[in-house]
N, C-alpha and C positions, 0 to 999 in steps of 0.2 A: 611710215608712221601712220598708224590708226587715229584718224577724228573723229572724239568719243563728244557726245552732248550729254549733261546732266541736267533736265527737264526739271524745271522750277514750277510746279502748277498753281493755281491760283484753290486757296483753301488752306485749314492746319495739314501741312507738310513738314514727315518728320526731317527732324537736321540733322539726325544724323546718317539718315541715309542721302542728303544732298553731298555733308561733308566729307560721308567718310570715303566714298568711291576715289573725291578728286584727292585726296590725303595719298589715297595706297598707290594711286597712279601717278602720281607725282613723287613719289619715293621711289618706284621703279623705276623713274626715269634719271631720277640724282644715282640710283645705283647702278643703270648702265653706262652712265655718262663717267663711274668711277672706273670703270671696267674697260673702257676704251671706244665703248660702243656707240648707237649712235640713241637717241629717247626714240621710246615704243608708240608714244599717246600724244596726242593733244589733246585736252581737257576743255569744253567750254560750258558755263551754263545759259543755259536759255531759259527764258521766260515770257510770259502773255504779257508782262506791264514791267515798269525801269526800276521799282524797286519791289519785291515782293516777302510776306514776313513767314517765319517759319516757330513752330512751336507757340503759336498764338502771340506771336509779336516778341516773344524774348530775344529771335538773332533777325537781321534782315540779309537778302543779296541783293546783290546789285549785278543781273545777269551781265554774262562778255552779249549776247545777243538775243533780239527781242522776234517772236516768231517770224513775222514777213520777212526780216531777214536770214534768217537760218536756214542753214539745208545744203544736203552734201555731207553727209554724215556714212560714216563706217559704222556707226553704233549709239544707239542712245538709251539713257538709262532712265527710269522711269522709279521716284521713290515712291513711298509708302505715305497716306495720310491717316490721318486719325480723327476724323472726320466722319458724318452721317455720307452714305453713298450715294446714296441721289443729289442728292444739291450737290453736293464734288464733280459729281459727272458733268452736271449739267453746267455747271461755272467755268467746264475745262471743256465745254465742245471743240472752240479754234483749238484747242491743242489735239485732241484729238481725230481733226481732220489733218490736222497737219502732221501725225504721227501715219496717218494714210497715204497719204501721199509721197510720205518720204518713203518707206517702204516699197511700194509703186513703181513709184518714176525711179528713184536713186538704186534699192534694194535695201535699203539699211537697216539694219537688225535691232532689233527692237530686246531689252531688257528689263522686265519690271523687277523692285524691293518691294515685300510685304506686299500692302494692299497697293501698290501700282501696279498689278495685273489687273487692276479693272480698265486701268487706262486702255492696255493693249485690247482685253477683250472686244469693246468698247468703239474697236476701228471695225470689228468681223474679222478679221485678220488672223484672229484665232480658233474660228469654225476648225473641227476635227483634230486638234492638236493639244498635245498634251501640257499642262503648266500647273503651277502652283501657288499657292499663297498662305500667309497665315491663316492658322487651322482655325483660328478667330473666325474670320471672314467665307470661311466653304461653307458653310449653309447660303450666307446671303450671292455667293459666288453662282454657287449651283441654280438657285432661282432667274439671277439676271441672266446667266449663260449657260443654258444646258446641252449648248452645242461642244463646247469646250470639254475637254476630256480631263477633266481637273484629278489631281492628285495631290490631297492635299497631309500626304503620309512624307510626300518628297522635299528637302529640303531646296535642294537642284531641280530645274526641268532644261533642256534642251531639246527644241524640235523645230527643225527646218526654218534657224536665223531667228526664233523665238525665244529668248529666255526667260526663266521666272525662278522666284527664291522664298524661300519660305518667311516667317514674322521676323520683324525687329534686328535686331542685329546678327541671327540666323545670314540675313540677307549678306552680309560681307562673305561667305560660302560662296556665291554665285561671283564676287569679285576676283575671290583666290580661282574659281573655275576658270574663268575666262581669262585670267592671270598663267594659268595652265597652257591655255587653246592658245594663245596669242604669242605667246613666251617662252613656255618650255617648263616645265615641271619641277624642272630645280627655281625657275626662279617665285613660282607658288609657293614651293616649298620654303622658301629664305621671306617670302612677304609674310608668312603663315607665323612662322617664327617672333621677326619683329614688331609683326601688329598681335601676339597671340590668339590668334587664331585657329579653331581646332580645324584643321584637314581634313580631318575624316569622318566629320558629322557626316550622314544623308540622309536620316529620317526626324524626323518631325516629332515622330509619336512618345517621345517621353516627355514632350513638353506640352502635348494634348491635356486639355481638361475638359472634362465632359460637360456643359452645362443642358443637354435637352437641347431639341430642337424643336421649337415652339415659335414660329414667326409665320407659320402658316394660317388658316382661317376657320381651319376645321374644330369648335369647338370639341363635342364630342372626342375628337382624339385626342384634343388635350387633357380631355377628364382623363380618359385612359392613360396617357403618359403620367398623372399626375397619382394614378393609383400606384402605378407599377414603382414607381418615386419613390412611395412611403411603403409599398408591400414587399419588394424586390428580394429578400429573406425567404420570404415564402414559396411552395410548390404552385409557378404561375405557368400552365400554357395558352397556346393559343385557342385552345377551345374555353376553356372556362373565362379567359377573358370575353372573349364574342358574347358567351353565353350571359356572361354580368352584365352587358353594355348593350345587350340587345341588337348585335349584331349577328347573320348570318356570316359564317368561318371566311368563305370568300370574300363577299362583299367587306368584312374587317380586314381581313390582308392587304385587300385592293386599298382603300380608302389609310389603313397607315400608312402604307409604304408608299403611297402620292404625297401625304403629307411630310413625311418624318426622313423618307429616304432610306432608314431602315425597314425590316419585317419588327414583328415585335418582338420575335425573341432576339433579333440583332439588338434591339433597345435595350431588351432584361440584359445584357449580354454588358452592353456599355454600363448602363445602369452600378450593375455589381462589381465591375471589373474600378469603376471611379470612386465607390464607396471598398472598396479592398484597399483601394492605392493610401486613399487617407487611414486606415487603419493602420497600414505599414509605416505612414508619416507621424504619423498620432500617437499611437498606443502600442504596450510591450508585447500585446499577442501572439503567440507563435505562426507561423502560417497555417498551420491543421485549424487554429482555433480562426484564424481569418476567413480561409475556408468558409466550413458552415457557418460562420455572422453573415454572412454576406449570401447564402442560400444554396451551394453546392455541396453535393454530397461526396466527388469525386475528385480527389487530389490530381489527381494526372489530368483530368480538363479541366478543373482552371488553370496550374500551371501553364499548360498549353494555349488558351485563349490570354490569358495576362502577355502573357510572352508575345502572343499576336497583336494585341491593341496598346503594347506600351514599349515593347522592342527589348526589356529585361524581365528577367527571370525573376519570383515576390523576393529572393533573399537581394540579389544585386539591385534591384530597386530602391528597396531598403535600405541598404548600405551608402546609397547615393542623397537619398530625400527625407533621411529620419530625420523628424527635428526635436532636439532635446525639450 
């Protein structure tokens, strides 16, 4: 039997990723126990203090254990908050040494939901390794940890006893995976079913919104970002930008791509590809006619880029996110 901890941290922590893990694992266990079998899990939560609230005080738990005593863990699960990152991190330090050490001394594998990959980060423990998190959260991700090899395209991550799951309820993917690893694949397959859950999400990117990446300090870049915003139609490269903005070609490529993490025409790229997506949600357009509104002149490369930045093709897109 695997003894799994669901980590209660101190801050808004969303409930349902406290609730929903102990839900499906405890359902797995009334359905082997109907089967003849023996239960796969013990479930406990833990926590920094005796009662802690979740959702800004709507539900509370009342942890089975309070951190000095915990440990000895097969696995623990790390939810998601909704919360400013700084002050989270820093109100959750004892939890986060103590996610070090259990890893350390025990080996125990460490699972974040949503934004609880910053917990894991957060130990070092994730230096060189690959994870994920709400597509929300990869700008402010990439800043605190750029040792982390973040992918934040992945719904799933596993890498060497680390896992991570993409935003929000995304994150029960990561439960049915490990529901997989631990169990066996039909019985993912039978929790997927009666919790409906889709099986076979793994990428993230249709549920990407682009908002800019603007948390940097660089104003000048922001002018730029903020042209390309309202001009993005139009024939933009990167010389005529430099050339408006008074930048040499290099020193502009160097100084976006520090800030934005894109080149710029990665930007124009997102840019047009997020103002496309709402034309197909929005309005009767045909795709030719979405096309050129949106500034390309060649049907086979947007296709091809849409298809890269949102994981469907403009008409399947469409057909999924029209709204009347």
């Amino acid at each position: 039997m695997r003894k799994i901890a669901v980590l209660v941290p101190k801050g808004e922590t969303m409930s349902s990723a406290v609730v929903a893990p102990n839900v499906i694992f405890t359902k797995v266990n009334d359905m082997l126990t109907e089967m003849g079998q023996a239960p796969a899990f013990e479930v406990q939560f833990v926590g920094c203090q005796k009662n802690l609230s979740l959702d800004g005080g709507t539900f509370w738990v009342k942890p089975h254990r309070l951190l000095p005593q915990a440990g000895g863990y097969d696995l623990v699960l790390l939810p998601g908050f909704t919360g400013e990152v700084m002050p989270t991190l820093s109100a959750n330090k004892p939890l986060i040494a103590w996610l070090k050490k259990q890893r350390l001394e025990y080996g125990t594998e460490l699972a974040s939901l949503c934004s609880g990959a910053f917990f894991i980060a957060a130990t070092g423990l994730a230096e060189g390794k690959k994870m994920t998190t709400h597509w929300a959260y990869a700008e402010a991700f990439r800043a605190l940890f750029p040792e982390v090899k973040l992918l934040p395209d992945r719904i799933v991550t596993d890498d060497g006893g680390i896992y991570a799951s993409g935003g929000a309820y995304s994150s029960l993917n990561l439960v049915l995976y490990l529901l997989e690893k631990f169990c066996g694949k039909s019985m993912a397959i039978w929790a997927s079913k009666v919790f409906q859950i889709d099986i076979q999400r793994a990428s993230q990117k249709p549920f990407l919104i682009f908002n800019g990446q603007k948390s940097h300090i660089d104003e000048q870049i922001k002018t730029v970002q903020d042209f390309i915003e309202s001009n993005y139609h139009d024939t933009l490269t990167v010389n005529n930008l430099a050339h408006r903005f008074l930048f040499s070609r290099r020193n502009f490529l160097r100084r976006f791509k520090d800030a934005t993490g894109n080149t710029p025409i990665e930007y124009l790229q997102r840019v047009r590809i997020e103002a496309a997506k709402r034309l197909l949600e929005h309005s009767p357009k045909n795709v030719g006619e979405v096309v050129s509104e949106v500034g390309y002149a060649d049907e086979k490369t947007f296709r091809i880029l849409f298809k890269k930045h949102t994981g469907f093709s403009p008409f399947a897109y469409r057909e999924r996110y029209r709204q009347a």
